[in-house]
N, C-alpha and C positions, 0 to 999 in steps of 0.2 A: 748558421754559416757552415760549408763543409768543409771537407781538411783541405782540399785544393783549394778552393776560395781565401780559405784563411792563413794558408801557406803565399798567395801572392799576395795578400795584404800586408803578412809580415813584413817581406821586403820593402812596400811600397811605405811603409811608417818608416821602417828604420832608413831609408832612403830620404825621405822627408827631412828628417833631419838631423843626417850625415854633418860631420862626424862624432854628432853626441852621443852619448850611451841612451837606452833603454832599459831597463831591470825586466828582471823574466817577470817578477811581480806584478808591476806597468804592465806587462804583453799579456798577463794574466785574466788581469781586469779587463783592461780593454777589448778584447776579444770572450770573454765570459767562460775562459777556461782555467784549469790548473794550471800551475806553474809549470810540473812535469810533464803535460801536455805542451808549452811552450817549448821548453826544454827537449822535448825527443823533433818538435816543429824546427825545430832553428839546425838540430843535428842532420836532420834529413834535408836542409838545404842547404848546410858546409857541404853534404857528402857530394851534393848534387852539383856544386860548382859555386856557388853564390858566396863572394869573400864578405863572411861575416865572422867578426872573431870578438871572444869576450873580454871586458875591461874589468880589471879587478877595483877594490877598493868598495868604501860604502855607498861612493855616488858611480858608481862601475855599470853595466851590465850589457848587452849587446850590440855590435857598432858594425855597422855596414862600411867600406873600405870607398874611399870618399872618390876613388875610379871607378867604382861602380854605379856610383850616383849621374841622373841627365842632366845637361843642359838646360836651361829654358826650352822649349818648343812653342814656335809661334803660330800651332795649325789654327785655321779658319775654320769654324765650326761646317759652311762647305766641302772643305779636303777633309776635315774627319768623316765627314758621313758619304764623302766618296768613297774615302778607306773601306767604309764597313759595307758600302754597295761593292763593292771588287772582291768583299769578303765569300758574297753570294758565291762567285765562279769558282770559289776554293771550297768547295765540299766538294767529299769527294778522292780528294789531295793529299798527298801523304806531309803535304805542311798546312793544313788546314788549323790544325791545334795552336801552331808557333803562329800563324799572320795573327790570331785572334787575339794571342796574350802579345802582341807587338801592339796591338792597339790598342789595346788598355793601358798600356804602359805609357803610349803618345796621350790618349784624353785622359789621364790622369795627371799628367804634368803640364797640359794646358793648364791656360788663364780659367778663374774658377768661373769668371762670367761669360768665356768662351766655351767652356766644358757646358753649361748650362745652355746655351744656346743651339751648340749640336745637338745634344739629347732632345732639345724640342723641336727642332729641324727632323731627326731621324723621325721621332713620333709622326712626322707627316708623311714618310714615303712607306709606299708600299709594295709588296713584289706581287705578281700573280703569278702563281706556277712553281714549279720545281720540277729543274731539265738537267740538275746533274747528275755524277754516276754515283753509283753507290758506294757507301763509304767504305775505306780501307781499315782492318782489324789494326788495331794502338802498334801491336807487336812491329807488325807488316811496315804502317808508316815511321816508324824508329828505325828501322833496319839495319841503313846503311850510319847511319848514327850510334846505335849499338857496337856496331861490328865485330857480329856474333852470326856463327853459322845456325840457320831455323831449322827446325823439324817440323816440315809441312802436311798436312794431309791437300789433297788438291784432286777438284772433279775437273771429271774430260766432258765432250758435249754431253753424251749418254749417263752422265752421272754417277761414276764408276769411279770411285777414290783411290787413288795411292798415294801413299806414304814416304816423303820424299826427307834428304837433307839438303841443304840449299845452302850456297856463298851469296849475298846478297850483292851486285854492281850497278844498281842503277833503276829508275823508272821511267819508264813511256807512258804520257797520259794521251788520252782520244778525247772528242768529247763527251764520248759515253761510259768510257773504260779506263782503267789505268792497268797495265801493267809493272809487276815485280821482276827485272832483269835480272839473272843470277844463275849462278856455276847448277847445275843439275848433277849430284853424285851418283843418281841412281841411271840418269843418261850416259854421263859422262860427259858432257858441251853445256855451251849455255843457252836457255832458254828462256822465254818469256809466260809469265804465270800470272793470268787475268787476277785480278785481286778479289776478286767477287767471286772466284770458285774457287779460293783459298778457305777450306772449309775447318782449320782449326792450324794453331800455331806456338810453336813452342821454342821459346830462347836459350839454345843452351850454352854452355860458359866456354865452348870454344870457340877459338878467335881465328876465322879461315886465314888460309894465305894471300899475300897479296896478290891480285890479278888484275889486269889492266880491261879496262871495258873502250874496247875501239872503235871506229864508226864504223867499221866493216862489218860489227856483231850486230847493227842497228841496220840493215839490208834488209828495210821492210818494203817487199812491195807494192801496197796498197798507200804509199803517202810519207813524204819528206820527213825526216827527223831533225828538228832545230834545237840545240844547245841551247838550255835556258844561261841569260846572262841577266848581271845583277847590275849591266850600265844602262839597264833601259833598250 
């Protein structure tokens, strides 16, 4: 198992069963590692946001914050594997990473005999093809999440790179392409940067200014821009 696998799994035990303790010991064993490997695992996922805090004592050890824990979820082993067909149109995406660990999280907290019934539902479908755009560098789809001014290098048609700083506000996806909207220091305005000819990227620790990204900066004229909403 690798650290990111074994780092969502963390959660997903100690989540399991909220609000008892675990011992690093437990997490040790069970995962087939050191303690101190548990131990620097569980720090990297306080820093990262994840309320887990430790309980002392001899029956003590690591306790997930019992609002962090789900609900039941009643998906029908159908809408899971619809999930993961919609999955398909997010490569590509600069949230491709998050839809995938949002569904793990749903078919992990299914019914155990519902959970088994998607997985052999999925086993039967199949895709032919791959028609999305090419994938966006980790840096790149964090961005606006970071928010952290990049040090971009960036080719033009003729492949000729410059060396950019960049305020990140926003993306525009096509179906072929996504663009990186964001303040251009080296233009001085804001511009739009295919993510595919974003040829290397670097986060540095400064935090740009606030800028407002309007729809008037989104005056594309080859095709409407529609605000993504999260009511459907």
């Amino acid at each position: 198992m690798n650290r990111t696998d074994r780092l969502y799994a963390l959660v997903e035990e100690l989540r399991a069963i909220a609000p008892r303790p675990r011992s690093a010991r437990w997490l040790a064993d069970r995962f087939e590692v050191s303690a101190r490997t548990i131990e620097r695992d569980i720090g990297a996922l306080q820093q990262s946001g994840v309320p887990i805090y430790a309980e002392p004592g001899r029956t003590g050890g690591y306790c997930l914050d019992k609002a962090h824990t789900l609900p039941p979820v009643n998906l029908t082993p159908g809408e899971a594997v619809a999930m993961a067909l919609a999955l398909k149109h997010l490569d590509g995406t600069p949230f491709r990473t998050e839809a995938a660990s949002a569904l793990r999280k749903l078919v992990a907290a299914m019914h155990h005999d519902d959970a088994a019934a998607a997985q052999d539902l999925a086993a039967r479908v199949h895709v032919l093809g791959k028609s999305s755009p090419p994938p966006i560098p980790r840096e790149v789809a964090h961005a606006l999440a970071a928010g952290r001014v990049l040090r971009i290098g960036y080719g033009d048609r003729q492949g000729a790179v410059t060396r950019r700083e960049v305020e990140p506000l926003g993306y525009v996806g096509k179906p072929t392409h996504w663009y990186l909207i964001a303040w251009c220091r080296l233009r001085g305005e804001i511009r739009a940067f295919r993510t595919d000819r974003i040829t290397s990227v670097t986060v540095t620790a400064e935090v740009p200014p606030l800028r407002l990204l309007r729809r008037e900066d989104l005056d594309i004229p080859y095709g409407v821009v529609e605000q993504l909403s999260l009511a459907g």
